[in-house]
C-alpha positions in Angstrom: 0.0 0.0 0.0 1.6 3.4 -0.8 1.7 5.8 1.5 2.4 9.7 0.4 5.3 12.0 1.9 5.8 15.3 0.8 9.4 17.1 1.8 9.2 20.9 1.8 11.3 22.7 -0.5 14.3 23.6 2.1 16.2 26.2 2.3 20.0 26.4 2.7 20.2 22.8 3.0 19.5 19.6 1.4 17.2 16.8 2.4 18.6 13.2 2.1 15.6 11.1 2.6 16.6 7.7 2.7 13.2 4.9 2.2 11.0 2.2 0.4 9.7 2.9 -2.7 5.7 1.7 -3.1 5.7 -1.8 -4.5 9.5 -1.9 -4.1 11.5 -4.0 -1.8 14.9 -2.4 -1.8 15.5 0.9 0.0 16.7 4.4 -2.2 18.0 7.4 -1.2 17.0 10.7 -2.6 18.1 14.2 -1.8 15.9 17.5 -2.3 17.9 20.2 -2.8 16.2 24.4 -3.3 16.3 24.1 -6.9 13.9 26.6 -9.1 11.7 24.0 -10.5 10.9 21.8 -7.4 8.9 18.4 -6.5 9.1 17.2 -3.0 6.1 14.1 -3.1 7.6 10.8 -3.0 5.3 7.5 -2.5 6.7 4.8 -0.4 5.6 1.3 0.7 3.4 1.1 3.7 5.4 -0.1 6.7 8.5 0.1 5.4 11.5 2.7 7.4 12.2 6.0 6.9 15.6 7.9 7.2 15.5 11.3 6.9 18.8 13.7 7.3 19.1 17.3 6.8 22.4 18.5 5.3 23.2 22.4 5.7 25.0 24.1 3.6 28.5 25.7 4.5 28.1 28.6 7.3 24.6 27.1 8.4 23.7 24.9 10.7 20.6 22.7 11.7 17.9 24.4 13.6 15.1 21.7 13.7 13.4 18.8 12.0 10.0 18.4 11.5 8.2 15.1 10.7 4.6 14.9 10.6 3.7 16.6 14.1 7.1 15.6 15.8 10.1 18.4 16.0 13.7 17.0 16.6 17.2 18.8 17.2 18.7 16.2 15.1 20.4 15.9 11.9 18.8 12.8 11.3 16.2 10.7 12.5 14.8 7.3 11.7 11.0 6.4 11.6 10.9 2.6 12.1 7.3 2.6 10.9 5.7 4.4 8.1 1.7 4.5 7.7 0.5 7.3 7.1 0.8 10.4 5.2 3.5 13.4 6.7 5.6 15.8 5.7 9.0 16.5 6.2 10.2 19.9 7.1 14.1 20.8 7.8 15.2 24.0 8.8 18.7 25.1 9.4 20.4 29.0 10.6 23.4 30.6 9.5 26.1 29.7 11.7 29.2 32.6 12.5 33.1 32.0 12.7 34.3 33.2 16.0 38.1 33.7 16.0 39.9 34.2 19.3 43.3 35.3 18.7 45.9 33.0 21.3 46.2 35.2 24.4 49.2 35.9 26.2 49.6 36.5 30.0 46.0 35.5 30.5 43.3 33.0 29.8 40.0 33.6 27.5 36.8 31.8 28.6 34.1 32.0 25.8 30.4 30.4 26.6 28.4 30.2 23.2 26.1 27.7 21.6 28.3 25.8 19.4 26.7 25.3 15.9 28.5 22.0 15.1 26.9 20.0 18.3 23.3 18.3 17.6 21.7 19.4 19.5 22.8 22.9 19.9 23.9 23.3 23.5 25.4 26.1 25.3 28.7 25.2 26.4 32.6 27.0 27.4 35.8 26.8 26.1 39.3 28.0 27.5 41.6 29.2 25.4 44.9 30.0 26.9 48.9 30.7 26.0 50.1 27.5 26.1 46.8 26.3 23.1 49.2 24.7 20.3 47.6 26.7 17.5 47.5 30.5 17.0 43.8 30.9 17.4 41.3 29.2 18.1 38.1 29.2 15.8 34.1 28.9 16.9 31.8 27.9 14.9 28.6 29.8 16.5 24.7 29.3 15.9 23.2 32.9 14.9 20.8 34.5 17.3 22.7 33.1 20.7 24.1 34.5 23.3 27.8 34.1 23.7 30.1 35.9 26.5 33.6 36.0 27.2 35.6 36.4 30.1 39.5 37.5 30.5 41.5 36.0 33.1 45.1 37.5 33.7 47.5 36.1 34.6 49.0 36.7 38.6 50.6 40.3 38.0 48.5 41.2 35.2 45.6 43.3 35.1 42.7 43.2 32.4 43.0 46.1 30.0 40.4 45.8 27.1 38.3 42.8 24.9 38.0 43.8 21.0 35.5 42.0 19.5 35.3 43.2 15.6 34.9 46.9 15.5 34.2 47.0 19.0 36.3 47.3 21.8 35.6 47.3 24.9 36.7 47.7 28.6 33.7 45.9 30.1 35.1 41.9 31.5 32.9 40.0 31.0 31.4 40.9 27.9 28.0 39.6 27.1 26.7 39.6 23.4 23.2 39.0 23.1 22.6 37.7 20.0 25.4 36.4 17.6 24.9 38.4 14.5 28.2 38.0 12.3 32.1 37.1 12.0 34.3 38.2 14.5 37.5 38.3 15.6 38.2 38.1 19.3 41.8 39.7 21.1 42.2 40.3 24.6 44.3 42.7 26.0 46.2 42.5 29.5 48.7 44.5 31.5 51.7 44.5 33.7 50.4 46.1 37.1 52.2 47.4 40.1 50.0 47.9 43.6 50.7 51.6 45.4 49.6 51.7 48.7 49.0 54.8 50.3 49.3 55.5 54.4 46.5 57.8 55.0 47.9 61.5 55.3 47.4 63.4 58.7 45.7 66.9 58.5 46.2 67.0 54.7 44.6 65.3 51.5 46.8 63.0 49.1 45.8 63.2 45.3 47.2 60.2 43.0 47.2 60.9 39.2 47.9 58.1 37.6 47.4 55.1 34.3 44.3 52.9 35.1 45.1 49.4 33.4 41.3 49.4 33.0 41.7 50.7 29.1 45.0 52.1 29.8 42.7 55.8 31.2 44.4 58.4 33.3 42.4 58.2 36.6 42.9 60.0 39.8 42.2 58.6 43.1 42.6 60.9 46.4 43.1 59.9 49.5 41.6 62.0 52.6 43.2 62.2 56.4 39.0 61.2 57.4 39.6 57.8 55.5 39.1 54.8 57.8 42.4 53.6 56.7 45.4 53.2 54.5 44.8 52.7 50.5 46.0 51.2 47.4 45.0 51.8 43.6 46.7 49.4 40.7 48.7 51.3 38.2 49.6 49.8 34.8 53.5 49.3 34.3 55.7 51.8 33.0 53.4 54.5 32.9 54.1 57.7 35.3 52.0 59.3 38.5 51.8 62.3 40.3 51.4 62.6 43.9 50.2 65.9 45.1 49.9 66.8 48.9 47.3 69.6 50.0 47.6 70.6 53.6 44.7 71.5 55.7 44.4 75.0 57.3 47.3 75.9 59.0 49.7 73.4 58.3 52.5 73.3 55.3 53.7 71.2 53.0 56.7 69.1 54.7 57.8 65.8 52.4 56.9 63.0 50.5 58.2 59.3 51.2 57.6 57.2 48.1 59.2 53.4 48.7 62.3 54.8 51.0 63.0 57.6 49.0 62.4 61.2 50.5 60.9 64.2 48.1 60.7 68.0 49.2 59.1 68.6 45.7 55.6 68.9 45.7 53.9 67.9 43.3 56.1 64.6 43.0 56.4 62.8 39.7 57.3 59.2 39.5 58.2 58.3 36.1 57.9 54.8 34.3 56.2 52.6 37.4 58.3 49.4 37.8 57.2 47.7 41.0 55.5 48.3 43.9 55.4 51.3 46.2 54.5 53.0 49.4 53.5 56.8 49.8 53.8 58.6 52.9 53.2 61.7 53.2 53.9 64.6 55.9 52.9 68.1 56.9 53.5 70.6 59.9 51.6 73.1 61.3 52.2 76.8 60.5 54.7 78.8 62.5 53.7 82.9 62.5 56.5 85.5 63.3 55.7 87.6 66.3 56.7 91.5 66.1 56.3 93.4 69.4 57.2 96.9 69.0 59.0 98.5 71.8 56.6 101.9 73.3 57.9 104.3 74.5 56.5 105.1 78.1 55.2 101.9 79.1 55.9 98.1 78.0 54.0 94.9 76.4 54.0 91.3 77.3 53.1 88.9 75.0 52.4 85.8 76.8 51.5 81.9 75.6 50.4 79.7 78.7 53.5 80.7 81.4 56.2 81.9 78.6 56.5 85.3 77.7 57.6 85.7 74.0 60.5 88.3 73.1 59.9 89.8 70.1 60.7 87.7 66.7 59.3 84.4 67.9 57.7 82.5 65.9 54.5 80.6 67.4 52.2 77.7 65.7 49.5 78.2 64.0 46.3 78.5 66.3 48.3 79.1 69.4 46.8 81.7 72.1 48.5 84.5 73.0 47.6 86.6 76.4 48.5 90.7 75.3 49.3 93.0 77.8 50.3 96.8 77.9 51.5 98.7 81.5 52.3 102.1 81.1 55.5 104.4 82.7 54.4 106.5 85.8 52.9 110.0 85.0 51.3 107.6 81.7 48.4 105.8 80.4 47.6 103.7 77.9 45.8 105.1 75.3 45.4 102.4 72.3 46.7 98.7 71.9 46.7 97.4 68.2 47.9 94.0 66.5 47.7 94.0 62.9 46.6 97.7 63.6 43.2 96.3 65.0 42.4 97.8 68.3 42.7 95.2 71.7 42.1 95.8 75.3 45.0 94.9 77.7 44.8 91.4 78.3 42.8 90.2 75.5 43.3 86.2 74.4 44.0 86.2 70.7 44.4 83.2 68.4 46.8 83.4 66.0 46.1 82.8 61.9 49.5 84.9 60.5 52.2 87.1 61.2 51.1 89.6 63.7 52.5 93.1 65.0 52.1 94.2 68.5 52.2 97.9 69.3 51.1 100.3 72.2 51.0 103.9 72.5 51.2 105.8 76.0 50.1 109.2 77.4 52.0 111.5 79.7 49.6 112.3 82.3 50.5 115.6 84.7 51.1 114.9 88.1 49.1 116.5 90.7 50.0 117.6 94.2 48.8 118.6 97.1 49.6 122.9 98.4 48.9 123.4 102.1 49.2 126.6 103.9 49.2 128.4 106.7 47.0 131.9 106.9 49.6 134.1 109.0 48.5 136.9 111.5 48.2 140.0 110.6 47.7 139.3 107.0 46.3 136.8 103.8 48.5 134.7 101.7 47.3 134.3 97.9 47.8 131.4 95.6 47.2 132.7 91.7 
């Protein structure tokens, strides 16, 4: 009894359909290929097996099967028992040629669906310096995801993933849906670690090379940290350290590694191993000018020691100012930085200052006692 299947004209791909003839008892093969003038009907003997294989052409792979109301992830399949009518359906995708050039100093992990496994599953593959062959190609199914991940090396730091026309400093890097040929080159970098001892009444600014892309970054460091700091910085490139001091304090040195710098800021040229900065500051010293009165005298006092003139106190000390005039004077104005004081006033000190006093004579008076005499009047004029 003959029994009618019908393959659908296919598209990038042949159909090798493998079966019985009706009223035949030897098995033939016959392939349907997307030729213009097209007839997909053969007749075959009731009962008899069926093979069926779908055969993509170069670049594409299988996406499914179709026989009668059943869908396979096969290449082939085999019906054991034909009776009734179906038709056959094979569909395939285009498949993409991922090439990942050989990395060196790290290790590339790509996760794709591989085109060339039947069923298409997702799966990973590592490719890393010591693979025998210059690159390594993937053969991946169109629309999938793939995603690849750079592993340096110990010492090495990722830098950038090109992909095609696209490069980019994002590790991983997902693709959401393969779409065409690509070639895949990783990028890492020498690194060197600077740690940074966080800076005392004073901030610490770092310019330096990121590996991350191989960007200039700056990173500062502040004395309210919680604690001590690092950055990475790629090899050979240069940094800046730059010290600001908080109010009231200068500049005093910077430490990098066990070398001392009075230069601020520092510039470390061509980075070429790990280093420690340490930074210093001290508070401000202010000259004090007391100008000797005339008439009278000023005292300058912080806590018990009195100051001579030309000392030189810290920044945000307290000084105690005092004027006492001569006898037969009074004091008649105080001034530091020409800004009128009272005797004993508490000033804090912010800069230089200037103490000066001015006295004035005052008369003396005395007493005149005298006797009227007899006989006569005594006048004072």
């Amino acid at each position: 009894i003959p029994v009618q299947v019908n393959v659908t004209k296919p598209v990038n791909c042949g159909i090798m359909v493998t079966y019985t003839p009706a009223g035949a008892s030897t098995p033939t093969s016959k392939t349907f290929m997307p030729t213009a003038v097209y007839d997909g009907a053969i007749s075959i003997e009731s009962g008899t097996q069926l093979v069926v294989e779908v055969q993509p052409f170069d670049t594409y792979t299988l996406d499914k099967l179709v026989i009668g109301t059943d869908e396979y992830l096969t290449v082939s399949k085999t019906i054991e028992t034909v009776a009734a009518p179906l038709t056959i359906t094979g569909s395939v995708v285009k498949m993409y040629t991922y090439t990942v050039t050989k990395p060196v100093n790290c290790d590339v992990v790509v996760t794709y669906t591989s085109a060339l496994t039947s069923p298409s599953v997702e799966s990973s593959v590592t490719i890393t310096p010591t693979s025998l062959d210059d690159a390594c190609i993937l053969k991946v199914k169109k629309g999938t995801p793939l995603a690849i991940n750079v592993i340096p090396a110990e010492g090495f730091a990722f830098e950038e993933t090109s992909v095609g026309e696209t490069t980019t400093m994002n590790n991983p890097y997902p693709i959401a849906s393969v779409g065409g040929d690509k070639i895949i080159i990783a990028s890492v970098v020498a690194y060197h670690t600077i740690t940074a001892t966080k800076p005392l009444n004073s901030s610490l600014k770092v310019d330096y090379t990121d590996p991350l892309g191989s960007t200039h970054a700056t990173k500062t460091f502040l004395s309210s940290d919680a604690s001590d700091g690092s950055i990475v910085v790629k090899e050979g490139t240069d940094l800046t350290v730059t010290v600001t001091p908080d109010t009231g304090y200068d500049f005093f040195n910077i430490l990098i590694g066990s070398d001392e710098f009075t230069a601020n800021p520092k510039t470390v040229t061509a980075v070429s191993k790990d280093l420690s900065i340490t930074t210093s500051v001290v508070k401000k010293k202010y000259l004090v000018t007391i100008i000797p009165p005339s008439n009278g005298s000023i005292s300058v006092k912080k806590g018990e020691l009195f100051l001579a003139t030309a000392s030189l106190v810290e920044h945000g000390s307290e000084l105690v100012i005092s004027a006492s005039p001569s006898t037969n004077y009074r004091l008649s104005s105080l001034k530091v930085n020409n800004v009128a004081i009272n005797s004993d006033s508490t000033i804090t000190v912010t800069e230089a200052i200037t103490v000066e006093a001015e006295f004035t004579y005052v008369a003396p008076k005395y007493a005149v006692t005298f006797a009227q005499p007899e006989n006569g009047e005594i006048i004072v004029r």
